[in-house]
Structure formats: structure tokens, C-alpha cells
C-alpha positions in Angstrom: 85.9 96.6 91.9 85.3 100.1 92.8 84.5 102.7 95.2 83.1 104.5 92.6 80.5 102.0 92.2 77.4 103.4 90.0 79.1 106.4 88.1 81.3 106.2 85.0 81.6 102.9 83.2 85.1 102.7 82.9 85.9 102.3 86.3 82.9 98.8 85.7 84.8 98.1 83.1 88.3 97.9 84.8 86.4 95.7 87.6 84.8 93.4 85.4 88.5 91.9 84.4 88.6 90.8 87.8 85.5 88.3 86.8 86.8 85.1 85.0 87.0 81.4 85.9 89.7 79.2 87.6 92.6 77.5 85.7 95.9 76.0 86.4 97.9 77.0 83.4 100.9 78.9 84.3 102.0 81.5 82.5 104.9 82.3 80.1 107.3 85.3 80.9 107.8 87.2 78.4 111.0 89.0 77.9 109.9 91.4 75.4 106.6 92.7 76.4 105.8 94.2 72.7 102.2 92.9 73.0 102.2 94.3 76.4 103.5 97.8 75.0 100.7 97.4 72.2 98.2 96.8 74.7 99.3 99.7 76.8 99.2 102.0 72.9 95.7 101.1 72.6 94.1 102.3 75.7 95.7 105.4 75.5 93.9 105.7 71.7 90.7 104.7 73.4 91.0 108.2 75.8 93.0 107.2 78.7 95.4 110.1 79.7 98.0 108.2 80.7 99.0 104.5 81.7 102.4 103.0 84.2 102.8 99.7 84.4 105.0 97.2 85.4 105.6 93.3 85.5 108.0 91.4 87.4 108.8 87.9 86.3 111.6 85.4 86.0 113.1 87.6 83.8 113.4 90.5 86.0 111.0 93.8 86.1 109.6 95.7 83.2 108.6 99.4 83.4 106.5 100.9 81.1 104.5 104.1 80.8 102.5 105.9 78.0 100.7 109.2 77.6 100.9 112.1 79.7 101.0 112.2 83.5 99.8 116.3 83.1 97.6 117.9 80.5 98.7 121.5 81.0 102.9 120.6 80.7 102.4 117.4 79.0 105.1 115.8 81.2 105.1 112.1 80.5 103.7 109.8 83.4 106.3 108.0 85.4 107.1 103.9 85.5 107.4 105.2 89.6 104.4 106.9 90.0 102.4 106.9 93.4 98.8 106.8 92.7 95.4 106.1 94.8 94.9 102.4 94.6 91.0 102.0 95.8 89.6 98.9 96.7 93.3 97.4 95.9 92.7 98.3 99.8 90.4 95.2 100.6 93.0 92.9 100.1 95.0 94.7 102.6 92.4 94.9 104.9 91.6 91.7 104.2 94.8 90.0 105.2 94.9 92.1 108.7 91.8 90.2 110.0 92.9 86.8 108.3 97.0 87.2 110.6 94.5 88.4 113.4 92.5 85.3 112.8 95.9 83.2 112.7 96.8 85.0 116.2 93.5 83.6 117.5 92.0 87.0 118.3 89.1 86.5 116.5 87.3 84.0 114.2 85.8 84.7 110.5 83.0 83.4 112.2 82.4 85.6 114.8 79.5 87.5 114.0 79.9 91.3 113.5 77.3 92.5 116.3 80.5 90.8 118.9 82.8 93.3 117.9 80.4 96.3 116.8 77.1 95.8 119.1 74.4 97.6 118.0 76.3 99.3 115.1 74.2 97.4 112.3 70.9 97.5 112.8 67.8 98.9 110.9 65.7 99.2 107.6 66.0 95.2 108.0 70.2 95.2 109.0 71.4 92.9 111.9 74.7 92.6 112.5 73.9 89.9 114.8 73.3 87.6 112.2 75.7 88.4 109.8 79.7 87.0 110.2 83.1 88.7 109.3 83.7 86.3 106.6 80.4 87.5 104.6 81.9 91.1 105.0 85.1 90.0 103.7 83.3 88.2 100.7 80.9 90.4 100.2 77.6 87.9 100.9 76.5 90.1 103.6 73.8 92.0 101.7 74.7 95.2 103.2 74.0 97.8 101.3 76.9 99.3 99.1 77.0 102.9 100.7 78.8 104.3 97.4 75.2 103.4 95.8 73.3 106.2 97.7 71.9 109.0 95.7 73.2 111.7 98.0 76.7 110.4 98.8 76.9 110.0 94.9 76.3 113.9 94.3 78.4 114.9 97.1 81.2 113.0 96.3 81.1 111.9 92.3 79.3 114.7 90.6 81.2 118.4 89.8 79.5 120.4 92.3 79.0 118.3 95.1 83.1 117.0 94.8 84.5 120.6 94.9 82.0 121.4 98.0 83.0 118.4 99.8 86.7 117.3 98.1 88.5 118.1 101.7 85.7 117.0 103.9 86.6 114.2 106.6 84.5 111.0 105.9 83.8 109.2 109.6 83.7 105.2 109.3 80.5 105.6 111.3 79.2 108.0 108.5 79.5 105.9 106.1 77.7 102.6 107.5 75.1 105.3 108.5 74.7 105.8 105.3 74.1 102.2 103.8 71.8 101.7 107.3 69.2 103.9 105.5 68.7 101.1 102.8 67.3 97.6 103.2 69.7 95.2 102.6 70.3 93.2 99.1 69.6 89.9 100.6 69.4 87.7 103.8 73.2 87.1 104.8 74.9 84.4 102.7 71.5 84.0 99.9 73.8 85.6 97.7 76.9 87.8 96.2 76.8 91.9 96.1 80.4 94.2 95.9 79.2 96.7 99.0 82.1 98.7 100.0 80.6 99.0 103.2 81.7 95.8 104.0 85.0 96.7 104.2 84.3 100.0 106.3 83.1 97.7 108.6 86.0 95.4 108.4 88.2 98.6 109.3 86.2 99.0 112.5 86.2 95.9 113.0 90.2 96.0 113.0 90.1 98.8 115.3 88.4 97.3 118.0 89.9 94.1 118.0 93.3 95.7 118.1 92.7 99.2 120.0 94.4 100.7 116.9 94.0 103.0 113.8 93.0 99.9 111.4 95.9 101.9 108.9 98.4 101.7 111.6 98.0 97.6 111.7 98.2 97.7 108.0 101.5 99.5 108.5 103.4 97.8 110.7 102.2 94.7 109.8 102.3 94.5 106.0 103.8 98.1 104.1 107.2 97.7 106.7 108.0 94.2 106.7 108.0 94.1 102.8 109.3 97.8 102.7 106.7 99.0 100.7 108.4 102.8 100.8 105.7 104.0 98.5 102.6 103.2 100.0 100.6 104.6 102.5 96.8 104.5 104.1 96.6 108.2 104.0 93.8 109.0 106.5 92.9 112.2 105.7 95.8 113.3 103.8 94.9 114.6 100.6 98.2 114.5 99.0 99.8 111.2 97.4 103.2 112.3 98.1 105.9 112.5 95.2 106.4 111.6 92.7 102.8 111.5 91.2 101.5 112.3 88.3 98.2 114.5 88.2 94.9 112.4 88.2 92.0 113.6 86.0 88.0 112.3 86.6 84.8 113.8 84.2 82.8 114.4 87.7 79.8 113.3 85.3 77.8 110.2 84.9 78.7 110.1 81.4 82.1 110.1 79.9 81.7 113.2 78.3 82.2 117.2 78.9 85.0 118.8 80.9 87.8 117.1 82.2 88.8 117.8 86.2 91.9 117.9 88.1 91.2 116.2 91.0 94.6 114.7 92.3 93.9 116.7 95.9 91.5 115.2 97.6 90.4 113.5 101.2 89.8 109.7 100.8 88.2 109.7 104.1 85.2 109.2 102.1 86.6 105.4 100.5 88.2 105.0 104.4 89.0 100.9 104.6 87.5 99.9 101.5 89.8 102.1 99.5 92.0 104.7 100.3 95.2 103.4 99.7 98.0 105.1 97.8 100.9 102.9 96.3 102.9 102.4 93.6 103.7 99.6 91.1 106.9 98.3 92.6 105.2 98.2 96.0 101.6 96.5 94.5 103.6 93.9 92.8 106.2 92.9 95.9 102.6 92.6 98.0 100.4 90.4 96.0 103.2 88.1 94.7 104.5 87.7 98.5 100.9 87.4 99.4 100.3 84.4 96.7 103.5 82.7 97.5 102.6 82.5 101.3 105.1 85.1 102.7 102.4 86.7 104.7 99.7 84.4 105.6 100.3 81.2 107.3 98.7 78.3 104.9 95.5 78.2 106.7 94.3 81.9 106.1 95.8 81.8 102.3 93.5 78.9 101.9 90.3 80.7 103.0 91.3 83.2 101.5 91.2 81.9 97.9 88.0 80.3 99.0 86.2 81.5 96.7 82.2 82.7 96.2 81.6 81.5 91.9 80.0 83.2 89.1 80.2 81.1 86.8 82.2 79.3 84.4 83.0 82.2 82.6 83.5 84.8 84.8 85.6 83.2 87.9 85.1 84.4 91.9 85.8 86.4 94.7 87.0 84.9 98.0 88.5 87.4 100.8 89.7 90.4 99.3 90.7 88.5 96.6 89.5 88.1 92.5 90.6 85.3 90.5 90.2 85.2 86.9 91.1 83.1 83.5 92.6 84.3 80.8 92.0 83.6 77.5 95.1 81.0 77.5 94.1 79.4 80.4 96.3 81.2 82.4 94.7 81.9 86.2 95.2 85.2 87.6 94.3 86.4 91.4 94.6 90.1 92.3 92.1 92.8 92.5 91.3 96.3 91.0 90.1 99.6 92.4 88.8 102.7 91.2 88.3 106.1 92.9 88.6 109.5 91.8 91.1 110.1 88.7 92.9 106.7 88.9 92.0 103.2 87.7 94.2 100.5 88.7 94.8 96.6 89.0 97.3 94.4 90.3 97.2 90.5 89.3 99.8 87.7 89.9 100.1 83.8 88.8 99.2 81.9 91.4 102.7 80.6 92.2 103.3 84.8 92.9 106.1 84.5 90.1 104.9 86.7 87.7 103.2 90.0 88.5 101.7 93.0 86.6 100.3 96.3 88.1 98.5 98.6 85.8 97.5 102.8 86.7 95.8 104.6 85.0 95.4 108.7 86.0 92.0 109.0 84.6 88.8 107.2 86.0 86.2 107.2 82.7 88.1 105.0 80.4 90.7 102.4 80.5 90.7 98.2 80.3 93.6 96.0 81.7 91.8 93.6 80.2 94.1 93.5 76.4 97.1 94.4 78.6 96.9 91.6 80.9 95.6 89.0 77.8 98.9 90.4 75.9 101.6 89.9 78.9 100.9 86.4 80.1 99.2 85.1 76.7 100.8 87.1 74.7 98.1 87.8 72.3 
């Protein structure tokens, strides 16, 4: 899912993979990736600037790019690109409040008003009735802040995005912001991706912890695996080399002028999607993640506890998508979208093998045919 919830389709579309239904096939390695590369052929056809991916599996890891990385030199992207990751961040957030959970600092229980009093509340909002685990799976009924008509033109549209590109986002801001709208549903009646729930999940970080909710990520998660690449930039709005440039229409449609917006503030995604990464390091995190390197057994469990759509789309649990391929081959992961950059990260369930897809350009792109070719090889 994205933080660029509401504006160009692509960025839907690269979320909607994350929507299948549960299987326990596992999936064949594949040592030659030629449907892969195929895959990878097509989306750049279909308008995508340009793609990296990579897999790692039994056989080792697989680099791949295609396309360009800049439309003025037309330098080729690179298989070690750093790139903004978007909501990829929930499942890092995600897995700080589950080890804080483990520690017994708090409970997914706990209802958010305990650790944020008063901070949700109005137009029908109580956080006093709403828990940690229905931010984390998104059955709060908050609503999604990226959804408001004004943070949309200041942030999404042409105008509004080169007014505003270097503005600082505060958490408090942004929950503000979702606090002016009544909320989807009554917590737990139902299932809404609100990126506000993981703004919230930040704070809620930050006050259990009495630090930066990026500094927990850091020193909990990106330095024990030695994931050199990636970073929860604050208000830094440079990805840090190398990188390629990363192109967005600024338009509701995915038409007219193409923008360079590779510097930017992601203040304005904060905790529900700021992180920068790169393929290597997405790939080393969700396959350590799924093979219980990082969560005790408990907190893995919850979170692939999942809320279901359906038998043919699949479910979200805490910070985490699972999906079914085609082959029967079951998939958990997540995607993210924000400005200039589509991505997804998925790994068998064993965490054995792993593909990360970028792509620099937010209005078109599907991992969809990338992922159906590497581990079904179609």
C-alpha cells in the first residue's frame, strides 16, 4: 500500500499485488530468471522509467535492472540503488512495537488513549477505545490522512509539491489532519489502509521508549542485520548515493509532464513511510524477519495474524501482506509508494527466497508479472 493513497493508479496497482489468498506451496528457485528478466522488459514497455530488482534464493542473489535511472543522461539504473521505500516502513514500525511487546513494555492491547491521552479525539475519534493492534492492522477506522483534499494538493499535485517539497511534516500534523474527518467505522467493524495508523504507531514508539521512533528502528533492526543502505531519513531530503533520479506526473492522471522529484522532505509520510533502502538490505530484512531472526515466535505469530479479504485476494496482519500466486505459491511482504518510486518486497514463507522490486517512477509499474514469473515461472 501507499502513502500516496487516492492519486495516480499505479501506485493502487503496485498495492493491489499485495492482496491474494494463503497457500502452502513453496516455491521453486529459479536459476535463470529469464521469465523474471521478461517480466522486468514489459513494465518498462508499459511506461515505467526504470526497474532494479533483485532475488535471493538457494541459488544465490540475482541482480537485475532495466531502463534508465536519468532521463536527461540516460544513465542506466543501478542493481544497488537506494530508493524511498514508503509504507515498506510499516513493517518496520511494525516489528518495533511487537520486540517492545516481547520486552513487556506494552501490550497490543493496550488502548492508544494510555500512551497518547487526549491525542485522538473528535469528529467521532476516541482513542480510548481503539487498541494498538487495530493501528497496526488497520481496523481502527481512522481516517487515512493522505485522503484529505488539502494535504493531497499540497503534497501530490504540481503546484502545491514544489511550494511545500522541503516543508517539515509534524506527526502531530498529520493525525490533526485525519481528526477533521469522521472515522470509517467503529474500531474493529471493519478493514481500511489509513496511513495514519502508523503515524500514530511512531508516537506511540516514542513515548513508550523516550526516543526518536527512527532511532529504535536503528539500533534495533537496520544495525544488527547491517542494513548499510537504509535509513529513516527524518527530514533529510536526500537518499544518499548511489541513487538513481526518481520521476512522479504530480497529476491525478497519468498523463502531461513528467517531474523530477528525487529531493524531497518525507516528513510528510513520517512512520508510515519514509524509509530509504535498497534491494540488498529489503531482502536481508523480510527473509530474516520470516525466518524468525528478529521476532521471538510469539510476535511472528500475531504478526501473520491476519485480517481476510477473501479467497481471492489474501490478508493483512501487522505490517504485514500475504498473497497467493497463481502456482499456489504464498508470499508475505509489503509494498509502498511515495513520490517517484514504487516498490515491493515479498519472501516465501520459510524466508528462503526473496525478491525486491523499485521502480523510479510512481504512475505506472506492476510486480505483479515479475513476481508470477520468478517463483512460478510463468
Amino acid at each position: 500500500m501507499s502513502v500516496r493513497t487516492g492519486l495516480v493508479a499505479a501506485t493502487a496497482a503496485v498495492a493491489a499485488v499485495a492482496l491474494a489468498a494463503p497457500a502452502a506451496t513453496a516455491a521453486p528457485a529459479r536459476d535463470d530468471h529469464k521469465a523474471t528478466r521478461a517480466a522486468m522488459d514489459a513494465n518498462i514497455k508499459d511506461g515505467v522509467v526504470g526497474l532494479a530488482v533483485q532475488v535471493k534464493d538457494k541459488n544465490g542473489v540475482w541482480k537485475a535492472t532495466a531502463g534508465v535511472g536519468n532521463l536527461k543522461t540516460g544513465a542506466p539504473r543501478s542493481a544497488h540503488d537506494r530508493f524511498r521505500a514508503g509504507s515498506i516502513t510499516k513493517t518496520f514500525v511494525a516489528t518495533v512495537l511487537l520486540q517492545l511487546e516481547a520486552e513487556g513494555r506494552l501490550s497490543l492491547d493496550d488502548k492508544v488513549d494510555k500512551w497518547l491521552p487526549g491525542v485522538v479525539r473528535g469528529k467521532g475519534n476516541d482513542g480510548r477505545k481503539i487498541t494498538l493492534r487495530q493501528l497496526l492492522n488497520h481496523t481502527s477506522g481512522i481516517y487515512n490522512y493522505t485522503d484529505d483534499e488539502g494535504f493531497q494538493k499540497a503534497v501530490f499535485l504540481a503546484d502545491g509539491f514544489f511550494k511545500n517539497r522541503y516543508r517539515t511534516w509534524t506527526p502531530r500534523e498529520l493525525v490533526s489532519l485525519a481528526l477533521k474527518h469522521k472515522p470509517d467505522f467503529e474500531p474493529g467493524a471493519d478493514w481500511n489502509y489509513s496511513n495514519t495508523n502508523y503515524t500514530l504507531a511512531g508516537m506511540v514508539i516514542e513515548k513508550v521508549t523516550g526516543n526518536r521512533y527512527g532511532d529504535e528502528v536503528r539500533h534495533r533492526i537496520i544495525e544488527p542485520l547491517g542494513l548499510h543502505g537504509t535509513k529513516i531519513p527524518g527530514t533529510d531530503r536526500t537518499l544518499g548515493k548511489p541513487h538513481s533520479r526518481a520521476y512522479s506526473k504530480l497529476a491525478e492522471t497519468a498523463t502531461g509532464k513528467t517531474y523530477d522529484v528525487t529531493e524531497f522532505n518525507p516528513s510528510a509520510a513520517g512512520s508510515a513511510g519514509e524509509l530509504v533502502s535498497n534491494p540488498a538490505d529489503l531482502n536481508r530484512f523480510y527473509s530474516a524477519l520470516l525466518r524468525g531472526k528478529i521476532l521471538p515466535r510469539k510476535q511472528l505469530k500475531e504478526m501473520k495474524t491476519t485480517i481476510e479479504f477473501g479467497e481471492e485476494v489474501g490478508g493483512y496482519g501487522l505490517g504485514l501482506f500475504k498473497q497467493k500466486l497463481s502456482c499456489g505459491v504464498q508470499l508475505w511482504g509489503h509494498s509502498g509508494g511515495i513520490h517517484g518510486s514504487l516498490s515491493e518486497t515479498v519472501t516465501t514463507a520459510d524466508g528462503s527466497h526473496t525478491l525486491t522490486f523499485n521502480a523510479n517512477s510512481d504512475w505506472a509499474g506492476d510486480s505483479r508479472p515479475i513476481m508470477e514469473a520468478e517463483f512460478c515461472g510463468k
